[in-house]
MIKE-464873 format. One line per field, with one value per residue (C-alpha): residue number from 1; residue in one letter; y, x, z. Coordinates in steps of 0.1 Angstrom, whole numbers, padded with zeros to 4 digits. Example, Ala and Ser with C-alpha at 12.3 -4.5 7.8 and 13.67 -1.06 7.14 Angstrom:
! MIKE-464873
k	(1 | 2)
r	(a | s)
Y	(-0045 | -0011)
X	(0123 | 0137)
Z	(0078 | 0071)
! end
This chain:
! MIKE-464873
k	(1 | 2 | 3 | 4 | 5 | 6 | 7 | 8 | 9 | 10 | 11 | 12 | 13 | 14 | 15 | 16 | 17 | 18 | 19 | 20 | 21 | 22 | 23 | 24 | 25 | 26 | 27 | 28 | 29 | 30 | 31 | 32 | 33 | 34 | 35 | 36 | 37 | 38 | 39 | 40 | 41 | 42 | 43 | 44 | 45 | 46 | 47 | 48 | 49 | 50 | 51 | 52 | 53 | 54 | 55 | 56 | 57 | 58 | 59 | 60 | 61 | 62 | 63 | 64 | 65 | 66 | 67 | 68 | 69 | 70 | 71 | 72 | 73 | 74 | 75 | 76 | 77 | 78 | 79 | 80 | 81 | 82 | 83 | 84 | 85 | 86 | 87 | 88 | 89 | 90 | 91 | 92 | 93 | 94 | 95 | 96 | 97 | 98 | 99 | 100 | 101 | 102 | 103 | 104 | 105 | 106 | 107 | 108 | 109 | 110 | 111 | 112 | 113 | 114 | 115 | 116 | 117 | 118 | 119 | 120 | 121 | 122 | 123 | 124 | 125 | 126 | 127 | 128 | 129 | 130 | 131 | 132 | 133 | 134 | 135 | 136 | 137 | 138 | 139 | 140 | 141 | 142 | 143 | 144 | 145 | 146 | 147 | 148 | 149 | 150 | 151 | 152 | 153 | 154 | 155 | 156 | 157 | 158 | 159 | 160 | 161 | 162 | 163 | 164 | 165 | 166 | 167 | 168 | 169 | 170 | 171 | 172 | 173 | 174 | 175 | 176 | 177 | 178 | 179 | 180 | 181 | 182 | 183 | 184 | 185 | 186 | 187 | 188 | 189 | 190 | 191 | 192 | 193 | 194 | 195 | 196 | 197 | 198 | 199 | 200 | 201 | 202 | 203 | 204 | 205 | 206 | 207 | 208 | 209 | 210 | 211 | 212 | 213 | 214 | 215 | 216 | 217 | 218 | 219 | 220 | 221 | 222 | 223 | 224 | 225 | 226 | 227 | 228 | 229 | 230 | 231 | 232 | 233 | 234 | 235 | 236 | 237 | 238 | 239 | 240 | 241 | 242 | 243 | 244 | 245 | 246 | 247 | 248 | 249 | 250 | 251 | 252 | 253 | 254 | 255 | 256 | 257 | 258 | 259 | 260 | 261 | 262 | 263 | 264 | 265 | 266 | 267 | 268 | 269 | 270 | 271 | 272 | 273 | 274 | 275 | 276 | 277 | 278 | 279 | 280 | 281 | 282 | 283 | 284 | 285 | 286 | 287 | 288 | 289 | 290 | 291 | 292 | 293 | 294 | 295 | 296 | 297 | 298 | 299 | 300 | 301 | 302 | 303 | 304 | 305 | 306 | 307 | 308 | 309 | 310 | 311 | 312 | 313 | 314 | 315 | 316 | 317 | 318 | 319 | 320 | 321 | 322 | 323 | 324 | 325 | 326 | 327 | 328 | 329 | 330 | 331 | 332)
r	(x | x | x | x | x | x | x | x | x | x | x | x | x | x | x | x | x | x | x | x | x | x | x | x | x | x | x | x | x | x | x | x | x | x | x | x | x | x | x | x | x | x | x | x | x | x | x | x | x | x | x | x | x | x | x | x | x | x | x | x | x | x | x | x | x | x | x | x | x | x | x | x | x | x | x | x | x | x | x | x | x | x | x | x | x | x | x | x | x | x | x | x | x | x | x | x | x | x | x | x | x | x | x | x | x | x | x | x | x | x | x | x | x | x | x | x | x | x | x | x | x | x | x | x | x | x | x | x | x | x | x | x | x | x | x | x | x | x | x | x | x | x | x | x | x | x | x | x | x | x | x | x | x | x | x | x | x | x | x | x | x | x | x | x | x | x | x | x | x | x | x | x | x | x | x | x | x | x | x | x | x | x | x | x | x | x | x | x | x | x | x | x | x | x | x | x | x | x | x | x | x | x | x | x | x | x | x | x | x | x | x | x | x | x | x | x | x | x | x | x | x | x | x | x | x | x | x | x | x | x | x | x | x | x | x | x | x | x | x | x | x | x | x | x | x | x | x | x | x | x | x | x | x | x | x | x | x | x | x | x | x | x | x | x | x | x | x | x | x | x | x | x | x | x | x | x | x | x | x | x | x | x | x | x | x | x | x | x | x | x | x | x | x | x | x | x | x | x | x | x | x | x | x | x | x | x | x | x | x | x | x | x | x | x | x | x | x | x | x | x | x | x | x | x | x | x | x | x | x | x | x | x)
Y	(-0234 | -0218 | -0186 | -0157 | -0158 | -0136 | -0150 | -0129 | -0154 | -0139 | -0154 | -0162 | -0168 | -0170 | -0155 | -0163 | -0144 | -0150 | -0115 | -0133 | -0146 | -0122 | -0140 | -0180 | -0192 | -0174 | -0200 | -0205 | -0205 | -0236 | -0275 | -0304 | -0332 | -0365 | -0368 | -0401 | -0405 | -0365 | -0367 | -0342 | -0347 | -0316 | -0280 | -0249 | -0249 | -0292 | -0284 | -0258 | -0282 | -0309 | -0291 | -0303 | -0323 | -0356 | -0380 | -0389 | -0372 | -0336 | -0313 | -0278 | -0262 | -0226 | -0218 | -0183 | -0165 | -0132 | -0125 | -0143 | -0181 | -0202 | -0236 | -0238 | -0272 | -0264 | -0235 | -0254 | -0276 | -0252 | -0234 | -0265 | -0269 | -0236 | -0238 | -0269 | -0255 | -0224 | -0247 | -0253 | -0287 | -0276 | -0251 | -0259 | -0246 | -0209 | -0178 | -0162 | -0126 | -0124 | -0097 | -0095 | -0072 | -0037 | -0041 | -0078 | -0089 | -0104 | -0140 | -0133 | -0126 | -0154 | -0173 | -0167 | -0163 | -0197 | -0217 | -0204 | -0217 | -0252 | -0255 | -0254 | -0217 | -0212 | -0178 | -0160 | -0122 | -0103 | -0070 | -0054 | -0054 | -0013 | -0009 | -0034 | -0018 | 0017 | 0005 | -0012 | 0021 | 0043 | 0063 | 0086 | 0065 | 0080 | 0115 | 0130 | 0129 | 0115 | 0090 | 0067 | 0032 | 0015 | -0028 | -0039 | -0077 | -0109 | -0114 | -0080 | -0045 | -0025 | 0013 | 0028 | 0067 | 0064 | 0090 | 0085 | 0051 | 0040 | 0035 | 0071 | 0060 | 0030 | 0014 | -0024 | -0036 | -0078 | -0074 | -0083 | -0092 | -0121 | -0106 | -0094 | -0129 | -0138 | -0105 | -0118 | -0153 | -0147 | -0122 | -0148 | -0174 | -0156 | -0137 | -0165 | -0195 | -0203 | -0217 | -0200 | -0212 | -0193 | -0188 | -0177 | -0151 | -0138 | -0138 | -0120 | -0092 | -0089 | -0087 | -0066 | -0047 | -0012 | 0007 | 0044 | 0062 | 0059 | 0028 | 0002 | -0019 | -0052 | -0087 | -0121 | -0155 | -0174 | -0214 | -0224 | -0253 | -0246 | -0250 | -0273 | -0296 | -0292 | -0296 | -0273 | -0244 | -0204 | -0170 | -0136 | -0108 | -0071 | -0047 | -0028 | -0061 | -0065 | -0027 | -0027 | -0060 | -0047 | -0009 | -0017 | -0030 | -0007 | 0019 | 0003 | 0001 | 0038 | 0041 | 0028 | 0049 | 0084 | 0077 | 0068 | 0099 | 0122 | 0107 | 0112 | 0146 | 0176 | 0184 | 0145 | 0150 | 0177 | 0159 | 0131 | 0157 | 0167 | 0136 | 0112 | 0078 | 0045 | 0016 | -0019 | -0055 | -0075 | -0058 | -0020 | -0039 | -0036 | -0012 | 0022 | 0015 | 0047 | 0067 | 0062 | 0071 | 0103 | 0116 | 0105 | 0122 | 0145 | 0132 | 0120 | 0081 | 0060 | 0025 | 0007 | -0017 | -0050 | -0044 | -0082 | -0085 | -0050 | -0067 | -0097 | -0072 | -0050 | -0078 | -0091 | -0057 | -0054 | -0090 | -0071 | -0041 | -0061 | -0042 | -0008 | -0020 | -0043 | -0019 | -0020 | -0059 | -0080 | -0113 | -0145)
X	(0173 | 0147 | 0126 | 0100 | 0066 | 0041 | 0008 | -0026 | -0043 | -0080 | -0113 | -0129 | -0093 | -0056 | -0035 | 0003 | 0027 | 0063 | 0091 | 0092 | 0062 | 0039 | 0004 | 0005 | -0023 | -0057 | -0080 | -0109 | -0098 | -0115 | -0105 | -0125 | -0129 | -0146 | -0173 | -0165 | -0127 | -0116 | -0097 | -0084 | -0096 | -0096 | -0077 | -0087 | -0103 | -0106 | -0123 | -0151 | -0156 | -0166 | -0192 | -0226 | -0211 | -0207 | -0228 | -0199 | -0200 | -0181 | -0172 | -0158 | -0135 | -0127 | -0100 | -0103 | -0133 | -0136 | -0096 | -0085 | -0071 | -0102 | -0095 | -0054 | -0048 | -0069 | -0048 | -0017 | -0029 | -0041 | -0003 | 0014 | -0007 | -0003 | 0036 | 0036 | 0013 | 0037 | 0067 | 0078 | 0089 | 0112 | 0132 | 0127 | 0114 | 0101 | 0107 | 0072 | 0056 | 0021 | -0004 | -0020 | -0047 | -0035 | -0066 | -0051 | -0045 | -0010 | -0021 | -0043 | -0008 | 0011 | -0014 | -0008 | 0031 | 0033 | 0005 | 0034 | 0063 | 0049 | 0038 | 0069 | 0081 | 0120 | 0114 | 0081 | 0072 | 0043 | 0035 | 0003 | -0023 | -0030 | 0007 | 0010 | -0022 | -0004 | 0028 | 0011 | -0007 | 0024 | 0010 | 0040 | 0044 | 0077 | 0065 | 0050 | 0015 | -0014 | -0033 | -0063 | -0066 | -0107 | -0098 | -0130 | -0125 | -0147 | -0143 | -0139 | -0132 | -0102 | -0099 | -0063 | -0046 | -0012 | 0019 | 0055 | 0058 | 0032 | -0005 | -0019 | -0053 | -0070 | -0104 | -0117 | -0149 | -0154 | -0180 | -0175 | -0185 | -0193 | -0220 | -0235 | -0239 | -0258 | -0280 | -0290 | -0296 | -0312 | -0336 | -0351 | -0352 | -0374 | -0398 | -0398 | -0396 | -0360 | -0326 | -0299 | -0261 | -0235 | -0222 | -0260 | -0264 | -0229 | -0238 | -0268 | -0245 | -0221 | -0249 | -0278 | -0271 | -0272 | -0267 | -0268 | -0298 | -0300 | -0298 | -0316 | -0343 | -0329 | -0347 | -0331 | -0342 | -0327 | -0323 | -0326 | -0343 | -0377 | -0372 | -0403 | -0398 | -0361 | -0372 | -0351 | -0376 | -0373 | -0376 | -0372 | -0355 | -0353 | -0322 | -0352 | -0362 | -0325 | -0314 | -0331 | -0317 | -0282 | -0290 | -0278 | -0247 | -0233 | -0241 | -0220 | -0193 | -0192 | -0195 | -0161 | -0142 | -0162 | -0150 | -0116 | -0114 | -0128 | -0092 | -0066 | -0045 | -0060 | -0030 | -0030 | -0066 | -0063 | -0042 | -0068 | -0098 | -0078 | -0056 | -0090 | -0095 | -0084 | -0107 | -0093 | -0104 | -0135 | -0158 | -0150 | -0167 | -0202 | -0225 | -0228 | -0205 | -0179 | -0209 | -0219 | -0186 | -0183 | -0216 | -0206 | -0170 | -0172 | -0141 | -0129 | -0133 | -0107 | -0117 | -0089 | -0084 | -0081 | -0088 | -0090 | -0050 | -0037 | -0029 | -0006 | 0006 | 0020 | 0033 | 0053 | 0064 | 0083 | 0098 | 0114 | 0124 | 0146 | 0155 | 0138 | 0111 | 0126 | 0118 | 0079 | 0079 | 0077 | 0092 | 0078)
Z	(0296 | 0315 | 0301 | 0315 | 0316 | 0318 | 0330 | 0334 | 0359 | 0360 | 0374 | 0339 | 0315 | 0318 | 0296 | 0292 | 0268 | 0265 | 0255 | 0219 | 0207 | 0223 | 0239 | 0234 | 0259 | 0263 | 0276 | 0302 | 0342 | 0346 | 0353 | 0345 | 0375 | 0368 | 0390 | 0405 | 0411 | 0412 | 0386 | 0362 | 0325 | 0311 | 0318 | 0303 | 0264 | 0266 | 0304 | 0289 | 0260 | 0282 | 0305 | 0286 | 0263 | 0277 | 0296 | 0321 | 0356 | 0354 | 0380 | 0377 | 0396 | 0392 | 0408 | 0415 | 0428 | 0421 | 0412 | 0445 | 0447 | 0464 | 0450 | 0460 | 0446 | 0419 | 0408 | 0413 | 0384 | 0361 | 0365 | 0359 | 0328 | 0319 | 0322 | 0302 | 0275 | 0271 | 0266 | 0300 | 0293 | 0266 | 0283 | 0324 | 0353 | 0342 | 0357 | 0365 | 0364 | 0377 | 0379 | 0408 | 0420 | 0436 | 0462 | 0469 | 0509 | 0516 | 0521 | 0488 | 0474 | 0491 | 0480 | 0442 | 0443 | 0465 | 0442 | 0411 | 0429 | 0436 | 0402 | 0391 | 0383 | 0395 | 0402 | 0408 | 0410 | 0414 | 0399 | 0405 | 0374 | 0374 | 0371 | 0342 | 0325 | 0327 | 0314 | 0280 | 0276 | 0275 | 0305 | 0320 | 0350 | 0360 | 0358 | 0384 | 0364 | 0373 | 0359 | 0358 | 0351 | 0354 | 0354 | 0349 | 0348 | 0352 | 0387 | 0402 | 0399 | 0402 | 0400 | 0403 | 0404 | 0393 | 0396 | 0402 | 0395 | 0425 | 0429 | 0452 | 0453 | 0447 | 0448 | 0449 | 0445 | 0439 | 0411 | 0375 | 0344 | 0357 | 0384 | 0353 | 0339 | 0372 | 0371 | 0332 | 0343 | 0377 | 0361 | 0330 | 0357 | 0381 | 0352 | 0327 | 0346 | 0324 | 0333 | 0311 | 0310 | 0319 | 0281 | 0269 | 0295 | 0289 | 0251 | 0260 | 0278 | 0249 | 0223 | 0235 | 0269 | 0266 | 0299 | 0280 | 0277 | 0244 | 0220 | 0198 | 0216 | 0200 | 0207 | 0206 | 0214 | 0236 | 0244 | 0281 | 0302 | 0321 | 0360 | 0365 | 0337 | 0328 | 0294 | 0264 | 0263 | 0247 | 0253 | 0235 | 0263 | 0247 | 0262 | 0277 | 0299 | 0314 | 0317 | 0353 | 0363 | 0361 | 0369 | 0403 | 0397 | 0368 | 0395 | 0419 | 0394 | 0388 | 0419 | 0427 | 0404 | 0416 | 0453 | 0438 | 0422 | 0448 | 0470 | 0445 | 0453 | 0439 | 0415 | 0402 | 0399 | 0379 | 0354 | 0351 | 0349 | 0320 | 0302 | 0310 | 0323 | 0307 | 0307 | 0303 | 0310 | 0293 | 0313 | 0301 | 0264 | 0283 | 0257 | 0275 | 0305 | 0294 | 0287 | 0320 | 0336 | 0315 | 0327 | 0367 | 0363 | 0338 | 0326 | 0288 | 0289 | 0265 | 0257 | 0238 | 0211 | 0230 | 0262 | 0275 | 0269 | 0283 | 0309 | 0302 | 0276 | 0299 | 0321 | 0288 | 0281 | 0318 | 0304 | 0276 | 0291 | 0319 | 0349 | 0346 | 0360 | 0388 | 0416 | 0405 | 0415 | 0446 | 0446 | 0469)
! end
């Protein structure tokens, strides 16, 4: 017996949910190759856990850059893992719903729907991420209302105006949370001379980064390897220090939703100016980041609860509400 799932396949962590058990797999985007023969030895939560952990040659594959399939093979893997982990070997060959990016190219979609089908999925359809966002969040997407969803996810950026079941305006940028890591990383590496992992700069993002005017000047010290000796050395960064060093790109991400905006209608726009704009994805948890859009639109900002699993939520949701939403999806 086959069953659905709905899988959340973003650059930094996959999410799968089934209609009755809600989410069952959030886990790392990442597979774990040894360094010699190219083999897999680790998928997802057992891939991450073995990057600095063992003396044996590792490579890393990410399989998507910046919400797009790079690594095809790669990805083909991780699904089939992903499948299995869900319960695919109890109950068949699963019938897939992916999100996919609204901004995403055909071949960037093939891509996905095709890397699905070899892994294993019986039947595979795509439904783009704004639309799944909007449905989660009980937005009137069958009404013609408009509305504003801000995806602010680890590989890029998604901004989309919603009325009458379809996307009116949309806008794409290919930064992320992720770009943000970099900024934090690149900027201790060139001023202190220190090489920060990936999971320390993002911890440094979650923990002190405050992009509003206002806020606490926290400190924190931070354990990295110097880049002439590559011995375990330590520095103390303030929020002050990094606010410039990802100035730019905040701005680039408000950016994208002001022109996306300015092009909605003037009567949908009207109904955002007034109903507000609803920020989702890990990204949107960045200190000061809907402070910053309320100042640049002069709209009302909502942040929700969990925003990292709006989106396979609303991908499970159109599982459980069967064919209303069939015209909404495109099948490969």
């Amino acid at each position: 017996m086959a069953h659905d799932l709905a899988i959340d396949l973003g650059t930094a962590r996959s999410r799968v949910a089934t209609r009755s058990d809600g989410v069952v797999i959030d886990q790392p985007t990442v597979v774990a190759l040894d360094g010699r023969t190219k083999s897999v030895i680790g998928m997802g939560s057992a891939a991450e856990a073995l990057i600095g952990s063992t003396t044996k040659p590792v490579r890393t594959a990410w399989p998507l850059v910046q919400g797009a399939v790079a690594d095809y093979d790669t990805a083909v893997r991780l699904l089939r893992y992903l499948f299995r982990a869900a319960g695919g070997s109890r109950f068949g060959r699963p019938k897939v719903l992916l999100g996919v990016p609204g901004t995403a190219t055909p071949i960037e979609r093939r891509a996905l729907g095709k890397a699905a089908a070899e892994a294993g999925a019986s039947q595979v359809r795509l439904l783009e991420q704004p639309i799944a966002a909007a449905i989660e969040l009980g937005l009137p997407l069958d009404q013609p209302t408009g509305s504003m969803v801000c995806d602010f996810g680890a590989g890029k950026t998604e901004v989309a105006v919603l009325s009458m079941g379809g996307v009116v305006a949309s806008r794409g940028v290919r930064i992320g949370g992720l770009d943000l890591d970099d900024a934090i990383a690149t900027y201790v590496r060139m001023t202190s001379g220190v090489v920060l992992s990936r999971s320390v700069a993002t911890s440094v993002k979650e923990q002190l980064v405050q992009m509003g005017p206002v806020g606490s000047d926290q400190a924190v010290e931070l354990a990295g390897r110097a880049v002439t000796s590559g011995d375990p050395a330590t520095i103390v960064v303030s929020a002050s220090e990094l606010r410039p060093a990802l100035d730019d790109l905040v701005r680039q991400l408000v950016s994208t939703v002001v022109q996306c905006l300015g092009e909605a209608p003037p009567e949908v726009a009207q109904d955002i100016i007034f109903h507000g704009i609803h920020v989702v994805g890990g990204g949107s948890l960045l200190h000061g980041l809907a402070q910053r859009l309320e100042e640049a639109t002069d709209v009302p900002v909502h942040l929700h609860e969990e925003p990292s699993i709006v989106m396979v939520s609303g991908l499970r949701r159109c599982l459980a509400l069967g064919s209303r939403y069939d015209e909404l999806f495109s099948r490969v």
